[in-house]
N, C-alpha and C positions, 0 to 999 in steps of 0.2 A: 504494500500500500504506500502511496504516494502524499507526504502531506503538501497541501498548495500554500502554506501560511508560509509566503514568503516576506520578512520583515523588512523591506525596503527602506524606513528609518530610523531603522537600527542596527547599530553594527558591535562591535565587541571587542573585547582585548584583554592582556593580560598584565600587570604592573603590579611589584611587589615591592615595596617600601623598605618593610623590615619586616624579617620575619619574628613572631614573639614566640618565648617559649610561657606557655600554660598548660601546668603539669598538673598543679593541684584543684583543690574544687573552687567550681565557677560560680562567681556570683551573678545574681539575674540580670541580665541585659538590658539598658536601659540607650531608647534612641534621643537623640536631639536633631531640630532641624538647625543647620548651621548658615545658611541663607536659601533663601525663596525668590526663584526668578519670575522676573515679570512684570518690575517697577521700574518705568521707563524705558531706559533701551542698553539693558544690561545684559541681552540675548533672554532666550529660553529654549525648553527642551532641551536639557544637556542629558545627550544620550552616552556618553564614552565613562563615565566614570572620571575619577582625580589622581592626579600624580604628588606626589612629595618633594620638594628641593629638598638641598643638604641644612638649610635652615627652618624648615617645619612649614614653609607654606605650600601652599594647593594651588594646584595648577588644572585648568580642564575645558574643556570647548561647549558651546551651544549650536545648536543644530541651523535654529533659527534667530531673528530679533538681531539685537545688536543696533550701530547706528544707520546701519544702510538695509537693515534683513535680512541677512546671509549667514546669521550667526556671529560668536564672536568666539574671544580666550581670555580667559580670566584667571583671575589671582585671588585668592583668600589667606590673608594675612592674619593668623594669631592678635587678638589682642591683650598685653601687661595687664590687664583686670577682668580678661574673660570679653567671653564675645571672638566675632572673626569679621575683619573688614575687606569688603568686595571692592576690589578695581581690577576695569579691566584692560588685555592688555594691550589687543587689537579687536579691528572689528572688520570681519569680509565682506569682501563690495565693492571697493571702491578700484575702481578699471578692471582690469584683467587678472584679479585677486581671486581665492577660492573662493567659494560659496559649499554650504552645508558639513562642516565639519563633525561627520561621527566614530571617525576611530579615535582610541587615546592619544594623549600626550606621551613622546618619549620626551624627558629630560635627560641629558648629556652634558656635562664639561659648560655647566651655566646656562646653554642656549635649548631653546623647546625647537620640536619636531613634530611635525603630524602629516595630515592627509585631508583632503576635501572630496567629499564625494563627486562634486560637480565644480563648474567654474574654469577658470583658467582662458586661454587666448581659444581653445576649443570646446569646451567647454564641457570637457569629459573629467574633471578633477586636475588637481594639483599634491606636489610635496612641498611644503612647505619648511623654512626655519625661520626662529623668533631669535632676537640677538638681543642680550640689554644693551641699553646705549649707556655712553660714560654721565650724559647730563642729565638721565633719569629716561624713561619711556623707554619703547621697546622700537625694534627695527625686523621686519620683514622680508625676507629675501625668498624667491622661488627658485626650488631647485629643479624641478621638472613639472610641464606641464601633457598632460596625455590626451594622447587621441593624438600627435603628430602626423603619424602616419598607419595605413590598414590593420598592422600586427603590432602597435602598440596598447596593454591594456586600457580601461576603462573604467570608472567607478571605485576607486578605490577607498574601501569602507573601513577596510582596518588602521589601527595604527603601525607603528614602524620597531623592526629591534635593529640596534647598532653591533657589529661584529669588535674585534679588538685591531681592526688593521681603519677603521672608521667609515665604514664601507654599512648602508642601510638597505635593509632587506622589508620587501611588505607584498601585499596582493591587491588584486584587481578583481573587480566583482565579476565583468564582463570583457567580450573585446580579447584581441590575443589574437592568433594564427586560425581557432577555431571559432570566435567568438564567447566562447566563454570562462573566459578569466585568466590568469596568468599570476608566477609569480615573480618578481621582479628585483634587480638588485642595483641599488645607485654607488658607485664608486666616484669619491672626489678627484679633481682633475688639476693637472700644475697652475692650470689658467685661471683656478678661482673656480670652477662651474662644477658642473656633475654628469657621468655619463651614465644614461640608463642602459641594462642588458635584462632579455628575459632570461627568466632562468627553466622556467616549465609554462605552456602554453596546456591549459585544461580542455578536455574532451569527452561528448557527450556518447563516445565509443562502446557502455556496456562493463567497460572494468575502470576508467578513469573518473576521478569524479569532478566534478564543476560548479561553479557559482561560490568560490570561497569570501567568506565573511569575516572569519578571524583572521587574529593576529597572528605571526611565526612564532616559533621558539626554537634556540638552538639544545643540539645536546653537547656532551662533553669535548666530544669529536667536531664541533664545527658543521655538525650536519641538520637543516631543516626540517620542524616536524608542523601539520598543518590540519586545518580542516575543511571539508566543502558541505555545502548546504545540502548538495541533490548528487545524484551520480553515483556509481558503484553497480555493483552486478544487481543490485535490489533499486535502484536509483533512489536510494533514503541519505544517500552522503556515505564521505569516508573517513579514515585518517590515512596519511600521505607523510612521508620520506622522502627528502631529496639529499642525495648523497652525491660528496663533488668527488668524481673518479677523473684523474687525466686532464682537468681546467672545465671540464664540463660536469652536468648536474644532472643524475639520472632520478627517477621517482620510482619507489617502490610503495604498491596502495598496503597497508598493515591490516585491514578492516576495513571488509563495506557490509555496511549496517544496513537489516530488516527493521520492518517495524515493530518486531515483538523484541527487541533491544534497544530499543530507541530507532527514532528516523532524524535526519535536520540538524545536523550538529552549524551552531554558529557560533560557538564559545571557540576560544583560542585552548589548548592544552597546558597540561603540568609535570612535570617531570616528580618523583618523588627521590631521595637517599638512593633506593633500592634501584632506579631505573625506571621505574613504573610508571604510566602516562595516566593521568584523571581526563576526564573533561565532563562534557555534558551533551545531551541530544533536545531538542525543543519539543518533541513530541516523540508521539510510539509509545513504546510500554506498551501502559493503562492506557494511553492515548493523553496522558497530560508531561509526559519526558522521561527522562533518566539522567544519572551518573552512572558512570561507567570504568570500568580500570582496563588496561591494556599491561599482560606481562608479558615479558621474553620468555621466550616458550625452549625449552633445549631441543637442540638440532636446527637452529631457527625457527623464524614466526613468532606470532606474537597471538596470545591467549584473551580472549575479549571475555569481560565477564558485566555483570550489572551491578553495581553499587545499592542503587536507589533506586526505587520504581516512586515514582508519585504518582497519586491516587485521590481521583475523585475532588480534585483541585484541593482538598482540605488543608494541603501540608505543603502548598504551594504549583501551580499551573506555568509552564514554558518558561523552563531556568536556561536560554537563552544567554547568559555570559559562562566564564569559564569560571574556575574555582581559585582558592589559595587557600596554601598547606600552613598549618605553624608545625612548632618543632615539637611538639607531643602527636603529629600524625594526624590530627585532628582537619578536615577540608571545611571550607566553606562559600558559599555562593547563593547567587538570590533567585528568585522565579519573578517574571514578568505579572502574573495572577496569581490569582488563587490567596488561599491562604485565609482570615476570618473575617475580610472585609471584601476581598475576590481582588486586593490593588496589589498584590505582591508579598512576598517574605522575603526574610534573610532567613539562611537555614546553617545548622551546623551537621555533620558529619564525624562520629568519632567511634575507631576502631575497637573493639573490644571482644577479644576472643574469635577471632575470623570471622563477625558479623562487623557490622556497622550500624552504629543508633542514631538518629535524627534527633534533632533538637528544633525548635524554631526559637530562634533570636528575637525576631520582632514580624509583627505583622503591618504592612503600611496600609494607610487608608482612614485611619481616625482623625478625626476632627481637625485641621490643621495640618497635618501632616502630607508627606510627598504621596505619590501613587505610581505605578510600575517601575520598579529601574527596570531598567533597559538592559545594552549590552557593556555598560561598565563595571567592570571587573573591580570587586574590593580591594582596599589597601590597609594594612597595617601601620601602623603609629610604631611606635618605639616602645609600648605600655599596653601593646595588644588590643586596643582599640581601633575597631574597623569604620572605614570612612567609604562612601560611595554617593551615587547621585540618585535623583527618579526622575523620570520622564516627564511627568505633571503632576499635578499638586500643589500644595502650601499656599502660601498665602495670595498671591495671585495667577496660582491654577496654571504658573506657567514649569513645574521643574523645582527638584532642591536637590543642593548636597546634603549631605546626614552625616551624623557617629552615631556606633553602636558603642559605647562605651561598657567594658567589664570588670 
């Protein structure tokens, strides 16, 4: 079975701050809205989730709004007596600028990074970098703009990883040699610019899969792991290896997912200690998703198993980002519904004896409060407290960032 819940404005990613170690017993979870978009032209819809600098502020995108419409990026700034103040730091639109930014922020070496779905001098999206300037404000520079030519991706929903040679890796929703998606690697150039290379052109062949939404990860070795929406022997999506043999990048698919495992993977992956890949699927199961574990199997392959089935929306509906791990093994990740108000959960996940027990953190949708996160991926604080965004809600119905605080 086929699901058609294709989330065209939403996309997902992975970013981990710090990872906390919580060993002992947890105290009850408690959320705070940390700003509410929507008042004036501060963007709204932040669908990508928040990043961390090396000084404790937030960094993240809006979809929409800002001063031209197009979305913007912002800053939340901790404030000495509590509170968090919002500026922001650009806003898309103005000329040949992106428009619709839904994958994360990478933060790198000072400067931000991301992606726009659309926009650009073609107006198939952009890569984007943000630079501080020395007299305060921020600076914009494009490093590629797509749709150039027939076999250049398209739509690029996720955000970006940075390798250690500084060399940025991400995907295309669409567009490619077959039309449906690719994945892509920018390498800097002596002259200042950056040059795009595909690195895998996706195909709707029956064993490949296509329309990827998340973000890369590497593993230890420098090799690509990935996810697609649709595609695979069951056309439910896959997980995907790209492994650089000889200067070039071959794909090997690890799992293509049925619907009785899940269908629709849009979350980015996780790596655990052991090797082990998490993520998540948007539907199938029970028909409202899964989490999922992927182990190295001896003699090769790789061993798909189910984590999580959700069930009957009650414990959360279409977990649509990917997870993060803290260092007691413990995952966690949100569902887009469901849950005791139907606007979403944050949920936990913690191993215990070769099962795994759910918890729910918080249920969004009360009074004030945000409603759907989206495809942004949690982050950790230094103190083990998770930060993320919602789609809409709060106080003017356009989008919040949140803590879960523990």
């Amino acid at each position: 079975m086929r699901s058609q819940r294709i989330f065209g404005r939403w996309a997902v990613a992975l970013t981990l701050f710090a990872a906390a170690t919580m060993t002992g017993p947890r105290a009850v979870a408690q959320e705070k809205v940390l700003h509410s978009f929507g008042s004036g032209t501060d963007g709204n819809e932040p669908t990508a989730g928040v990043v961390f600098d090396s000084s404790g502020n937030l960094y993240g995108t809006t979809e929409d709004g800002g001063a031209y419409g197009y979305g913007s990026v912002f800053e939340l700034l901790p404030r000495a007596g509590g509170g968090w103040t919002e500026r922001i730091v650009h806003n898309f639109g103005s000329g040949q600028d992106g428009g619709g930014a839904i994958g994360r922020l990478l933060y790198a070496g000072g400067n931000l990074y991301g992606t726009t779905a659309n926009g650009g001098s073609h107006g198939y999206g952009v890569v984007f970098e943000l630079m501080p300037k020395a007299v305060g404000g921020w600076e914009e520079k494009i490093l590629h703009e797509f749709g150039s030519n027939g076999t250049d991706g398209c739509a690029p929903l996720a955000g970006l990883i940075l390798d250690g040679s500084g060399n940025l890796y991400g995907t295309t929703y669409s567009c490619g040699a077959f039309g449906y998606g690719t994945v892509f690697e920018l390498t800097p150039d002596t002259g200042g610019g950056w040059v795009e290379r595909i690195l895998h052109d996706f195909a709707d062949n029956g064993s490949d899969g296509y329309s990827p939404e998340a973000s890369l990860i590497f593993d230890s070795y420098g090799n690509l792991y990935g996810t697609t929406l649709l595609g695979g022997v069951y056309d439910d999506g896959i997980v995907f290896e790209l492994a650089k043999t000889g200067g070039e990048w071959e794909e090997t698919v690890l799992c293509s997912f049925d619907y009785a495992d899940g269908a629709n993977l849009q979350g980015s992956l996780l790596f655990d200690s052991a090797g082990n890949l998490y993520g998540t699927t948007s539907s199938g199961g029970e028909g409202y998703g899964t989490v999922f574990e992927l182990t190295p199997a001896r003699g090769g392959g790789w061993a798909e198993s189910v984590v999580h089935l959700f069930q009957n929306g009650k414990d959360g509906d279409d977990p649509i980002s990917g997870l993060i791990l803290d260092h007691a093994g413990n995952l966690y990740g949100t569902t887009v519904g469901g849950g005791t108000y139907g606007s979403g959960t944050v949920f936990e996940l913690s191993p215990t004896a070769g099962t795994w027990t759910e918890s729910i953190l918080h249920n969004f949708g009360s009074s004030g409060d945000g409603v759907n996160p989206g495809f942004g991926v949690l982050v950790f604080d230094g103190a083990g407290n998770l930060y993320g965004t919602t789609f809409g809600g709060g106080i003017y119905g356009d989008g919040t960032v949140f803590e879960i605080a523990r």
